[in-house]
Each structure stands twice: as structure tokens, then as C-alpha cells.
C-alpha positions in Angstrom: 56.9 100.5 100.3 56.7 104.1 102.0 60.2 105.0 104.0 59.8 103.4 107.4 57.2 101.2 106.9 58.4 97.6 108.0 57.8 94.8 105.8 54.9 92.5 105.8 56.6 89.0 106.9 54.6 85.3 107.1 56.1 81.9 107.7 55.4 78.3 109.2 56.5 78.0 112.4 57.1 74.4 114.1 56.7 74.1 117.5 58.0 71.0 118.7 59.2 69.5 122.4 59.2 66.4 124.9 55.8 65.7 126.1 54.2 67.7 129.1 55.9 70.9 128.2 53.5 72.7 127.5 53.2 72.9 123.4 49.4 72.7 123.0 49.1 75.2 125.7 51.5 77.4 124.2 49.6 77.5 120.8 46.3 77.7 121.9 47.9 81.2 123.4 49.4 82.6 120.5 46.3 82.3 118.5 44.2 83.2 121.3 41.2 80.8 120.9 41.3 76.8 122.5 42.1 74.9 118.7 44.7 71.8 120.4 43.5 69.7 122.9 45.0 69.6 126.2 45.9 67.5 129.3 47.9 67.0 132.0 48.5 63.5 131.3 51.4 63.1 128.2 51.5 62.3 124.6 47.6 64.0 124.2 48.5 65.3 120.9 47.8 63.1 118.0 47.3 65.0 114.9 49.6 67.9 113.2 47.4 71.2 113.9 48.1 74.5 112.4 47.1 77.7 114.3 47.4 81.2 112.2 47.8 84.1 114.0 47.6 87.2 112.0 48.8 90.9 112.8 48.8 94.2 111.0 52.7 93.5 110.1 52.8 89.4 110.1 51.0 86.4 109.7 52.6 82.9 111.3 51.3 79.8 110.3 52.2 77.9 114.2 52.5 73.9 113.3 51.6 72.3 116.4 53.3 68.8 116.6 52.5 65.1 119.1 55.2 64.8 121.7 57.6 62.6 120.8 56.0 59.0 120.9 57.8 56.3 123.5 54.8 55.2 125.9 53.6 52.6 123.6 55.0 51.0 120.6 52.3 50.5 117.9 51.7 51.6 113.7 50.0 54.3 115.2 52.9 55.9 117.6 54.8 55.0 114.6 53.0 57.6 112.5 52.9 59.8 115.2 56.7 59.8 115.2 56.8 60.5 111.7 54.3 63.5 111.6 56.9 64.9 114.1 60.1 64.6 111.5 58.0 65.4 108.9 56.4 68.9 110.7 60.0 69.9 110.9 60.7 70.0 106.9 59.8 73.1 105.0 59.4 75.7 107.9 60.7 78.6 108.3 61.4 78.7 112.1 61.5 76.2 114.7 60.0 77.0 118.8 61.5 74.1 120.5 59.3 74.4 124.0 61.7 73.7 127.4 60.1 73.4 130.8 61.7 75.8 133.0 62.0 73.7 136.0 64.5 70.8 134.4 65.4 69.5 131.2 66.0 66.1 130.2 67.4 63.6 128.3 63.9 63.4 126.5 64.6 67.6 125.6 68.0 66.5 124.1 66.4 63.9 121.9 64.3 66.3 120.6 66.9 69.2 120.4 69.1 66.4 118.1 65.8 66.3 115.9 66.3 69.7 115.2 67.8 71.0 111.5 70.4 73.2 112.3 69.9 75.4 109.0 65.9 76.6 111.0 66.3 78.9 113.4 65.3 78.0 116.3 63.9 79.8 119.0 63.9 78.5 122.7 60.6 79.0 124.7 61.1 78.6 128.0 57.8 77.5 129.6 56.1 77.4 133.0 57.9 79.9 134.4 55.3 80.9 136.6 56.4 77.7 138.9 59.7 79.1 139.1 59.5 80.9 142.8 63.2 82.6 142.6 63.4 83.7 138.9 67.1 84.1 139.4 66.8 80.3 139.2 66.3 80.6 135.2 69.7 82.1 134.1 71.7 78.9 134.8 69.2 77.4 132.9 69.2 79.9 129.9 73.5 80.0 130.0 73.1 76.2 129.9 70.6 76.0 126.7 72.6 78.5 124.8 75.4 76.1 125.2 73.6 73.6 123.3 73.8 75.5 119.6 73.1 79.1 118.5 69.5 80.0 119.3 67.4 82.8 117.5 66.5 83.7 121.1 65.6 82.1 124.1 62.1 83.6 125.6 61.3 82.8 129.4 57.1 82.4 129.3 54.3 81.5 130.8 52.0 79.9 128.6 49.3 78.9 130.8 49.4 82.5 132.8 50.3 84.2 129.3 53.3 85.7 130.6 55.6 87.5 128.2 53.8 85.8 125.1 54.3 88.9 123.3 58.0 89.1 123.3 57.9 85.3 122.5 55.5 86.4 118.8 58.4 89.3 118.5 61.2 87.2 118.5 59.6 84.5 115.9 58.5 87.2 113.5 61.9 88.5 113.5 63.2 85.2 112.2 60.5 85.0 109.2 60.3 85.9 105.9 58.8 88.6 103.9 55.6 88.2 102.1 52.1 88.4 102.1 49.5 86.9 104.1 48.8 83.2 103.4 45.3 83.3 105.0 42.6 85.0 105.7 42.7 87.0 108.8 39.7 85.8 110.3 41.0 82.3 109.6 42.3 80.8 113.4 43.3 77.3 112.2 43.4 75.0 108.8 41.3 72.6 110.9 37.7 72.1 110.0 34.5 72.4 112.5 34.3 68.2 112.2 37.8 67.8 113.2 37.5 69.8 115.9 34.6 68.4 117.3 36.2 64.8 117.3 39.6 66.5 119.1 37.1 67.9 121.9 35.4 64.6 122.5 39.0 62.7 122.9 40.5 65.5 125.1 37.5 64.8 127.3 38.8 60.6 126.9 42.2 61.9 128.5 40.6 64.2 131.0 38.2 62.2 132.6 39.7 58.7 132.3 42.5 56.9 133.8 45.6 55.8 132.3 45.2 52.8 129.7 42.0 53.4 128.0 42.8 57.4 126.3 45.8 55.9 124.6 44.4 52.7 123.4 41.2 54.9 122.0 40.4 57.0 118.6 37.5 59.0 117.4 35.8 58.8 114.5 33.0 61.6 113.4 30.0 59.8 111.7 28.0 62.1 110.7 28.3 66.4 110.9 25.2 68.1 109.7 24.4 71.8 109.8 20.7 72.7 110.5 20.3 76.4 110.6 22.4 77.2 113.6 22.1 73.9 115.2 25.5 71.5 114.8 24.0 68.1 114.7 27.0 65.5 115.3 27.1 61.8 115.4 30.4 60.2 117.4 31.8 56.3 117.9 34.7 56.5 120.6 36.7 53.3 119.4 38.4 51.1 122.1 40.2 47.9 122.0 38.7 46.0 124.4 35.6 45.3 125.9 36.7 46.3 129.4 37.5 49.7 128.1 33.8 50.2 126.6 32.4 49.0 130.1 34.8 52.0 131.7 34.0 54.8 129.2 30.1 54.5 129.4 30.5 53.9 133.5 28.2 53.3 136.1 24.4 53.9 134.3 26.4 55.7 131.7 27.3 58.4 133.9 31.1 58.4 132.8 29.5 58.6 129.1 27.1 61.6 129.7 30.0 63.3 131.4 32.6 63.3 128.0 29.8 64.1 126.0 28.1 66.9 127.8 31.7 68.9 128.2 32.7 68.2 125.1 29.9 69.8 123.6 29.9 72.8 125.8 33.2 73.4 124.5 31.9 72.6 120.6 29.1 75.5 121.2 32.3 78.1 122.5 34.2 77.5 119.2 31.6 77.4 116.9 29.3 80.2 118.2 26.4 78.0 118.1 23.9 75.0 119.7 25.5 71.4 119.5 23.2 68.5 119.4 25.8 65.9 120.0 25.3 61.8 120.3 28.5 59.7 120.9 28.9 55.4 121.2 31.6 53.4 121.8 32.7 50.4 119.9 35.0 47.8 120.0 37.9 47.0 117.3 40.4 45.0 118.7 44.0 46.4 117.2 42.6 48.9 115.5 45.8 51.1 116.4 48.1 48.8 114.4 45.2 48.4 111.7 46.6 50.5 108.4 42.8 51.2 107.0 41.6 52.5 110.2 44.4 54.7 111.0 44.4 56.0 107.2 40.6 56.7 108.1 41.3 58.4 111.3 43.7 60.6 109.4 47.2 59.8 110.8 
């Protein structure tokens, strides 16, 4: 290495947090391009969800996680609260996302989660509701209390405010070594599981409170035809009254997921989506071992 060139560093980076702070957000900002679904309503994340963002000096591997699972208590949530402990082993630093406005019991149950040999640095999110910003340094003196942080990093990761100090701090904490990916590469995820994440953020978009949590998708079919996408979708539900309220009136409700979820397939993937979805009914499938193996938690 030439005098004064810095070192090529790379790493996996958990982030990790209550839900509703802001974690999918977050990563789909770093890496630039929408990969984790979103919502405003909590618990949307499901699966583990790697984001790579790659610079001339650094590569981080960004390990999205699910929220913390306590809404309902199932096999599934049970997995999901697994993935989470699990995420945590074999990284090489930790962003532990904070909402600026409060913190709560539910951020101290995940802060105790934490290994204390990771660094960990404290991204402190939604600051852009903050009107007095002098409002944010009893906040910061009262997380440093906690444990010695890497950093903590005020942001805004729905305005992308300060996003690039946040990227300087974590690549200070990682590693040296060479580039794990390609540098094209934006996420470990394939096209297929994408497209089945798009169709279930739509679920928690568009619906009301019971039926997202009590449903799964399940891609039947992915086929490439020239540039054309053609994909083949079964929303699963557990009960028949959650069917009747996904497909709606005249299957308007049903229309609606499927047309903006594929409008979202053809941004990602640069390319026409012909895209046919169904719903089906398996009662307990979210405490049914198979199906969850097969859905890939």
C-alpha cells in the first residue's frame, strides 16, 4: 500500500431496534435503492435482508433485522425473534436505531440484546420531527449513559439527513479487507424474493390491522421472457373473512396490491412485470413448521 493511501475496510453491519424506528427506512438509504419493505404500521419486517453498499474505500454488508416480535405470540414470531439474536452473532458492528423523540422500555430490551464486545453505534433517527434541535443533547448525554458507544449519529433517514456521517462512523469501526461483493451487487436477495416482499408490503399498506400479520406470501411461479417478468402469487390468510377483505368489493382491494406492487417490481428490476396474485386459505399456517420452512423463516 502507497504512503497515505487508507485501507480498503468491509464488514457486516447489524442494524437492529424496537419496531417503528425507522430500520428499514434507514437501510433502504444507505444502499440508496428501496430493497426492505416499509410501513407505518409495526413489526413489517419479516425476513433477515442484507443491503451492500460499496465505496471506493469500503464495502458494508448492512444486515437488516424484524423488530423485535411481541404483538402476537405464534412459531412464526418465534422465528422471527430468533433471526433477531441470531443477526447479531458474527458481525462486525452493530447500528442500534433510537427514535429521537423518546425512548422506551422496548429500546432498553433491545439495547440488553446487544453483545458488548460489537461496537455499537447509535443512530439517532427522525430527527427531522424534532422542532428545537437543542432538544436532542439530553437525549444523546442520556444514551451515552447506557454503555460506551462507537458514536452516536443524529439522522434523518426518511429526509436523508446526515446519512453520510452516519456511513463514516460505521466504516470507522470495521475491518480491513477486500470487497466481499460485487460492486454492482445492492442486496443478497434474489428478483423472486423481492417480488413476494413488494406484494406483502402492499398487505400492510393498504389493509387494516389483523389480516397483514396473520398473512404470508408465497411466489409460485417466476419466469423470465425476454424482458418481460412473468410472476405467479398466492397471498395466504388464515381465515376466510380475511380472503373476503383482501380481494374487496368486486376485487377492487385485490387489483389495488397487485397493480402497486408491480409498479414497484418494474422500478427495481428495470423491466415490464406481468404479475397474477390469489389468495388462499390455510388455517394456522403461521404455527405450521412445513409452511414456515417453505416460506423461508
Amino acid at each position: 500500500m502507497a504512503d497515505g493511501e487508507s485501507a480498503h475496510r468491509t464488514g457486516f453491519v447489524a442494524i437492529v431496534g424496537r419496531p417503528s424506528v425507522g430500520k428499514s427506512t434507514l437501510l433502504n438509504a444507505l444502499v440508496g435503492t428501496r430493497i426492505s419493505i416499509t410501513s407505518k404500521k409495526p413489526q413489517t419486517t419479516r425476513h433477515r435482508i442484507t443491503g451492500i453498499v460499496t465505496t471506493r474505500d469500503a464495502q458494508i454488508a448492512f444486515v437488516d433485522t424484524p423488530g423485535f416480535q411481541t404483538r402476537y405470540r405464534s412459531r412464526l414470531n418465534d422465528r422471527l425473534n430468533r433471526s433477531v439474536r441470531d443477526a447479531l452473532e458474527g458481525v462486525d458492528a452493530i447500528v442500534w436505531v433510537v427514535d429521537a423523540a423518546r425512548l422506551s422500555q422496548g429500546d432498553r430490551d433491545v439495547l440488553a440484546l446487544l453483545p458488548r464486545d460489537v461496537r455499537t453505534i447509535v443512530a439517532l433517527n427522525k430527527i427531522d420531527a424534532i422542532a428545537d434541535k437543542s432538544a436532542l443533547l439530553p437525549r444523546i448525554a442520556e444514551i451515552a449513559a447506557f454503555r460506551d458507544f462507537a458514536a452516536i449519529v443524529p439522522v434523518s433517514a426518511e429526509k436523508g439527513v446526515d446519512l453520510d456521517a452516519l456511513t463514516r462512523e460505521i466504516v470507522r469501526t470495521l475491518p480491513e479487507g477486500p470487497a466481499l461483493y460485487p460492486e454492482t451487487e445492492v442486496t443478497d436477495r434474489d428478483e423472486r424474493f423481492l417480488a413476494a416482499e413488494f406484494i406483502r408490503e402492499k398487505l400492510f399498506r393498504l389493509l387494516g390491522e389483523e389480516v397483514p400479520y396473520g398473512s404470508a406470501v408465497v411466489v409460485d411461479s417466476f419466469e423470465h421472457e425476454g424482458d418481460l417478468r412473468r410472476i405467479h402469487a398466492t397471498i395466504v390468510v388464515e381465515k376466510a373473512s380475511q380472503r373476503a377483505i383482501v380481494i374487496g368489493d368486486s376485487g377492487g382491494r385485490m387489483k389495488s396490491i397487485a397493480s402497486q406492487a408491480r409498479a414497484d417490481m418494474e422500478r427495481l428490476f428495470g423491466g415490464k412485470v406481468f404479475l397474477e396474485v390469489w389468495v388462499r386459505v390455510k388455517r394456522g399456517w403461521s404455527s405450521d413448521e412445513r409452511m414456515l420452512t417453505r416460506l423461508g423463516y
